[in-house]
C-alpha positions in Angstrom: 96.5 -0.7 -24.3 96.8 -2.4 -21.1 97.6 -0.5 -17.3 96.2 1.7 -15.1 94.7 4.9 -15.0 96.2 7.9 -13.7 94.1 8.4 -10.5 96.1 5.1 -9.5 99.5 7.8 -9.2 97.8 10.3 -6.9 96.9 7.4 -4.4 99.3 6.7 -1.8 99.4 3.7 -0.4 97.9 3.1 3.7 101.1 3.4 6.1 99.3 1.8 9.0 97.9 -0.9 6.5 101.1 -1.2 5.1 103.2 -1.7 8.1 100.3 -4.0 10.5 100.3 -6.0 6.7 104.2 -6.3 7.1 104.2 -7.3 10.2 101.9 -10.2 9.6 104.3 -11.4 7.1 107.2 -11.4 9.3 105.8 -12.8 11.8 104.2 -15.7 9.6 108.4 -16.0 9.2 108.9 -16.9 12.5 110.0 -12.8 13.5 108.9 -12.1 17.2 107.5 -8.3 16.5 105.4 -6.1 18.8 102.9 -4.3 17.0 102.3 -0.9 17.9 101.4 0.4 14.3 98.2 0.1 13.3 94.6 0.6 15.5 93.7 -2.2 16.7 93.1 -3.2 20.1 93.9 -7.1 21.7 90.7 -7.5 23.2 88.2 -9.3 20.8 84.8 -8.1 20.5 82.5 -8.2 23.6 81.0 -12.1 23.7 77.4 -10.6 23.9 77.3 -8.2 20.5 79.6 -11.5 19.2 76.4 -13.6 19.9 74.0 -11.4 18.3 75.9 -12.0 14.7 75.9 -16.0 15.4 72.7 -15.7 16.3 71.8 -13.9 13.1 74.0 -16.4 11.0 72.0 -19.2 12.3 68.5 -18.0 11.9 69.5 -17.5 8.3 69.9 -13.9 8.3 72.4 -14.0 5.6 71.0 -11.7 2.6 71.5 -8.1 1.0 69.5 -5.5 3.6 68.4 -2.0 2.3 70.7 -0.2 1.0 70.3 2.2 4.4 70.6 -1.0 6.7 68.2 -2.7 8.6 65.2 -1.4 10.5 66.8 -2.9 13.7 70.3 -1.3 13.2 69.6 2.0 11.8 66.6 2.1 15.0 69.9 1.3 17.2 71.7 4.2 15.6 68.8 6.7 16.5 68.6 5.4 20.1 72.3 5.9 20.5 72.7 9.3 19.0 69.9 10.2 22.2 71.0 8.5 24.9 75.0 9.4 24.3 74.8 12.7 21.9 71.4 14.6 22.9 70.6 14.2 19.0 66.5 13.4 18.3 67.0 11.7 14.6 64.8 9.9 12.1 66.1 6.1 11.9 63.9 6.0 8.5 65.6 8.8 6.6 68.9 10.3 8.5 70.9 7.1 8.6 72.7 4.6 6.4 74.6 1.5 7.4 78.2 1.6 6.6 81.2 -1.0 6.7 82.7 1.6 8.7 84.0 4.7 9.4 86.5 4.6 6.4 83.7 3.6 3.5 81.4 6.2 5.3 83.7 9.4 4.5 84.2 7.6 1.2 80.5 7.9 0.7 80.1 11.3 2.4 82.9 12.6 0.1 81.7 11.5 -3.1 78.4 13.0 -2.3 79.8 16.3 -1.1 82.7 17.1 -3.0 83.0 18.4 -6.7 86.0 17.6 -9.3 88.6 20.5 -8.0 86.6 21.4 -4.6 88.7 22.2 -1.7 88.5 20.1 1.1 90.0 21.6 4.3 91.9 19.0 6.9 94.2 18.8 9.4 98.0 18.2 9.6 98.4 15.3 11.2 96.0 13.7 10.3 94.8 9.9 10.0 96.2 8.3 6.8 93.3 8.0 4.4 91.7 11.4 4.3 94.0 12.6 1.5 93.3 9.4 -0.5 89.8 9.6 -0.1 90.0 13.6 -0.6 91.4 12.4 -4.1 89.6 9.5 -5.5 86.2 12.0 -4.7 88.3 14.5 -7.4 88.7 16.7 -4.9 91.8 18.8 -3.5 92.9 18.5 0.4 94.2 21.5 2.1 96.2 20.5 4.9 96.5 23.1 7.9 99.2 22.2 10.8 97.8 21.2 14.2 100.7 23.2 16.2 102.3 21.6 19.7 102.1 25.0 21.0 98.1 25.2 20.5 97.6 22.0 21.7 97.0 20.5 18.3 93.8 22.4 18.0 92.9 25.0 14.8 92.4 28.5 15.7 89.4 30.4 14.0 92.2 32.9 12.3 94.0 29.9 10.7 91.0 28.4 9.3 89.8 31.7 8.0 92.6 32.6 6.1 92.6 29.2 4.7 89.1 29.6 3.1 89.2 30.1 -0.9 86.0 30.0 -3.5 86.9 26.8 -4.5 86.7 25.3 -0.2 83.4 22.8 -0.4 84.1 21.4 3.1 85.9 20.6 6.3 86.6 17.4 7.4 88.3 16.7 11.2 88.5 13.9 13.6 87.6 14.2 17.4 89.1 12.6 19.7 91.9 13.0 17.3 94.2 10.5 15.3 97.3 10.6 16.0 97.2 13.4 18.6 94.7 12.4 21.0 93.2 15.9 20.9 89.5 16.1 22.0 87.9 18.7 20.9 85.8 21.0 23.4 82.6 22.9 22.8 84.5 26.1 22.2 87.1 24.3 19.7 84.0 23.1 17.7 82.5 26.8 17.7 85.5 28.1 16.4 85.1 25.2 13.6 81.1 25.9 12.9 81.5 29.6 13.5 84.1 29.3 9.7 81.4 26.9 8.3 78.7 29.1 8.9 79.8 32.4 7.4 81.4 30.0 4.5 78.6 28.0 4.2 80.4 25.0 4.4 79.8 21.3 4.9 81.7 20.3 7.9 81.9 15.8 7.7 83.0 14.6 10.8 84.8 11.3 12.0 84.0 10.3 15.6 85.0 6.6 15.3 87.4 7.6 18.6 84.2 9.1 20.4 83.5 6.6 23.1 87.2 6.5 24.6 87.9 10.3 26.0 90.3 10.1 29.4 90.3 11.9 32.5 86.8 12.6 32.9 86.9 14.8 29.3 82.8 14.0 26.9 83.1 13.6 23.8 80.9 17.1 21.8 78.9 16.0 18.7 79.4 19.1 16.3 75.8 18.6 14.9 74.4 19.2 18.4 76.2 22.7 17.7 73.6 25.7 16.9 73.1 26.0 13.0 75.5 22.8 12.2 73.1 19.6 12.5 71.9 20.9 8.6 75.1 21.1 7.6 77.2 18.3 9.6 77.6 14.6 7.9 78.5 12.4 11.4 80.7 9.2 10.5 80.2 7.2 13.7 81.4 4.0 14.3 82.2 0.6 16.2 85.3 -0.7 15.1 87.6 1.1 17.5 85.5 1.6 20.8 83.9 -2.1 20.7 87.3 -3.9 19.6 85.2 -4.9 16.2 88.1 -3.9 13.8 87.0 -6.7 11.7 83.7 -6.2 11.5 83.7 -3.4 9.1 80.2 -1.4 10.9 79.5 1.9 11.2 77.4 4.4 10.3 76.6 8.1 8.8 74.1 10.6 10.1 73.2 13.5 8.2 69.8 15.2 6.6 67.2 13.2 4.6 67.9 15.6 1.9 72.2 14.2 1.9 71.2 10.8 3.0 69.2 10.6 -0.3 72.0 12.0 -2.5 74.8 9.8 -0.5 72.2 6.3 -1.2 73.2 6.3 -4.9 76.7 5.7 -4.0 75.9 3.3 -1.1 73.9 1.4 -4.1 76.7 1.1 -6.7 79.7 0.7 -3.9 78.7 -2.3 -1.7 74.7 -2.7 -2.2 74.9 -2.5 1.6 76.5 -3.4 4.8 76.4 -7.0 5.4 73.5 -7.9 7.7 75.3 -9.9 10.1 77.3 -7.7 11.0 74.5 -5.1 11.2 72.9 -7.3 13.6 75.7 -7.0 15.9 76.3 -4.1 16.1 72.7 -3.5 16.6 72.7 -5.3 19.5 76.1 -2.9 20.8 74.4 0.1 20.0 70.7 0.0 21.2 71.6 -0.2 25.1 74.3 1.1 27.0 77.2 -0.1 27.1 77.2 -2.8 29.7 80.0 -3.3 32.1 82.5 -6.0 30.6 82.7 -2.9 27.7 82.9 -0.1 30.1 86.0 -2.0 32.3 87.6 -2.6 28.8 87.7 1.6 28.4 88.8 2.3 31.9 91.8 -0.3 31.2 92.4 1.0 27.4 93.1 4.5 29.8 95.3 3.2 32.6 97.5 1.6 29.5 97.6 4.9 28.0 98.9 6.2 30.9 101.4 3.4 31.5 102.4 3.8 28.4 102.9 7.9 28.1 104.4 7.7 31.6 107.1 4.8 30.3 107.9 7.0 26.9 108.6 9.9 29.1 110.9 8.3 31.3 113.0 7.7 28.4 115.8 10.3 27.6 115.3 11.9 24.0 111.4 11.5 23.9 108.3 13.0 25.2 104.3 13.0 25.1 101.7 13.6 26.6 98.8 11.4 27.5 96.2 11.6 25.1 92.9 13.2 25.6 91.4 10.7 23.8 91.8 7.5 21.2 94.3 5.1 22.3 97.7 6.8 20.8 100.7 8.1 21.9 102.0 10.9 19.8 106.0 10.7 20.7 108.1 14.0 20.0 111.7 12.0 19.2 113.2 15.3 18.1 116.2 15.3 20.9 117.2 11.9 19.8 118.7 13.0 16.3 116.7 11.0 14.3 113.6 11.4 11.8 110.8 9.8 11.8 111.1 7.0 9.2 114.9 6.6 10.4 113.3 5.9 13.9 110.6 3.6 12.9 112.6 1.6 10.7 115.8 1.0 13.1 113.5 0.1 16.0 111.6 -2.4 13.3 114.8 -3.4 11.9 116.7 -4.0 15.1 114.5 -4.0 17.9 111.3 -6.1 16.2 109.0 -3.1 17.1 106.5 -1.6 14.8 105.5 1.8 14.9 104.0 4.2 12.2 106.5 7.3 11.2 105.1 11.0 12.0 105.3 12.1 8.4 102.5 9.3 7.5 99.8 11.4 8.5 101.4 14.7 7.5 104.2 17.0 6.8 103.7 18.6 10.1 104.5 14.4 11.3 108.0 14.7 11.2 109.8 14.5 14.2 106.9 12.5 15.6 105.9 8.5 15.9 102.8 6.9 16.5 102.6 4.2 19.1 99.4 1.9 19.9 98.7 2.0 23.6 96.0 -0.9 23.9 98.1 -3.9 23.3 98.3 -6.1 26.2 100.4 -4.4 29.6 103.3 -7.4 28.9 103.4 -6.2 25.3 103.7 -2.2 26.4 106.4 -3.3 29.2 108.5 -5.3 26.7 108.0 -2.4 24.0 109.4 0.2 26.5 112.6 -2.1 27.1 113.1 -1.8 23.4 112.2 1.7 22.6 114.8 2.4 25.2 117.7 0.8 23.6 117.4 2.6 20.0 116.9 5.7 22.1 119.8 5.4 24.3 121.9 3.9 21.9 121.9 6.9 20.1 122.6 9.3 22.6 
């Protein structure tokens, strides 16, 4: 017998990939398409943490690291988590290099999660976590992020969503595809349900650098009682433009990093030093300025951008708190989501990624990239505005 095996059926594929992937081919065809789909910013990676890899590469710091990561990155990691979190953490035993933020939940969820466990998320929410829910053998329970409450949980809602089989709950702050940023009182309400549940809580923060209007990103394991139960994914893909580096990190116990090695062991071996040696370099001072201006212009395009959308009859948003997205209510145009995406694709040679990719509480909603470049946003706004009026 030849084939697959069945977990291959309860996989969906990656919208974002998907679409940012179709793009590229149509594009390699000559097609004049504006990308607003998938994550990624057009700035490439600051030219100093860019050095520190070449530099690396040259002196021949080209082979397998520790399956943790390397002295100098995971010593980076610790430094950063005090100067920018308020966390005091052990760079020998509470780390582990990652090729980012995606292969660290992958990690953190094979090490947490039992076959059948319950695995508590929220709807929206960024594409993977249902895969990766899945291929741990677990079981995500998606709970709508309502418009009304801001796209926050309430404590009641994640109370009556506790059973005897929820292991853990996984969020994301600042939020994809919302833009939520979640205060000190949204995370209590969070902990307060992990607590009396004895829940672990794994947390995505890949967005954490990039909160708007004057808003500070809240680590949940600074929260009281959580840092024993928290596994941090942390990141540098989105914040330092290094999509295609593939570095991040997790931060948890010594007792969960040790489980969570045997996976990092078998999976990759480790992250590639190279890259480790970069993103060393980004993580162990502050961020200098050229990295700092980058943030304050990734906000005023977000604003630009959520100020453009809402000039537009049929559509609305708000700017997000966080991240670099616009989530854009179409509901008063007549259309759904896919419909949307795929006529302003189809006709207008813009790419966007449908509400209902990230959830059933999606519909009714795209996802629009903010941090292209300000001619790119412009031009995009042109287009958006034909499908939208054309319809009306």
């Amino acid at each position: 017998m030849g084939g697959l095996g069945n977990k291959v059926d309860q996989i969906n594929r990656s919208a974002t990939v998907g679409i940012a992937d179709k793009v590229t081919r149509l594009r390699q065809k000559g097609h004049q398409i504006l990308d607003f789909s998938a994550g990624r910013a057009f700035e490439p990676t600051p030219a100093y943490v860019s050095r520190a890899a070449a530099d690396a590469l040259a002196a021949g710091v080209t082979h397998q690291t520790m399956a943790r990561g390397t002295l100098e990155f995971r010593q980076a990691c610790a430094r950063k988590l005090s100067r920018d979190n308020g966390l005091e953490a052990d760079w020998e035993s509470e780390f582990i290099a990652t090729m980012g933020v995606k292969q660290a939940l992958t990690v953190a969820l094979l090490g947490v999660v039992s076959d059948g466990d319950e695995v508590l998320i929220e709807d929206p929410c960024f594409v993977s976590y249902q895969a990766l829910i899945a291929i741990a053998g677990g079981r995500a329970r998606q709970l709508p992020l309502r418009p009304e409450n801001n796209f926050r949980w309430t404590s009641r809602q994640l109370e009556d969503a506790v059973t005897d089989r929820t292991r853990a709950i996984l969020f994301n702050s600042p939020q994809n595809p919302t833009g939520t940023v979640h205060s000190r009182a949204d995370l209590e309400a969070i902990a307060g349900v992990a607590r009396e549940h004895d829940l672990v809580v794994i947390t995505d923060e890949v967005y954490e650098r990039v909160t708007w209007d004057g808003r500070s990103h809240v680590c949940m394991a600074t929260l009281p009682g959580m840092r024993e139960r928290t596994v941090t994914c942390m990141g540098l893909t989105k914040t330092f433009s290094m999509g295609g580096w593939r570095i991040g990190f997790i931060f948890a116990p010594a007792d969960i990093i040790d489980g969570l090695e045997r996976f990092q062991e078998h999976l990759i071996t480790c992250a590639a030093s190279f890259t480790q040696a970069g993103g060393a370099k980004a993580l162990a001072e502050p961020p200098r300025d050229e990295v700092t201006d980058l943030w304050r212009e990734w906000e005023a395009r977000c604003e630009l951008m959520t100020r453009g959308l809402n000039d537009i009859p049929g559509l609305k948003c708000v700017k997000p708190e966080g991240g670099f997205y616009a989530w854009v209510d179409i509901h008063a145009t007549g259309l759904g989501s896919k419909e949307f995406a795929d006529r302003l694709l189809n006709d207008h040679q813009v790419a966007v990624v449908p509400g209902p990719a990230f959830g059933p509480s999606g519909e009714g909603y795209i996802r629009i990239n903010c941090v292209r470049t300000r001619p790119e946003l412009e031009e995009g706004l042109v287009r958006i505005r034909r499908l939208a009026t054309s319809k009306r």
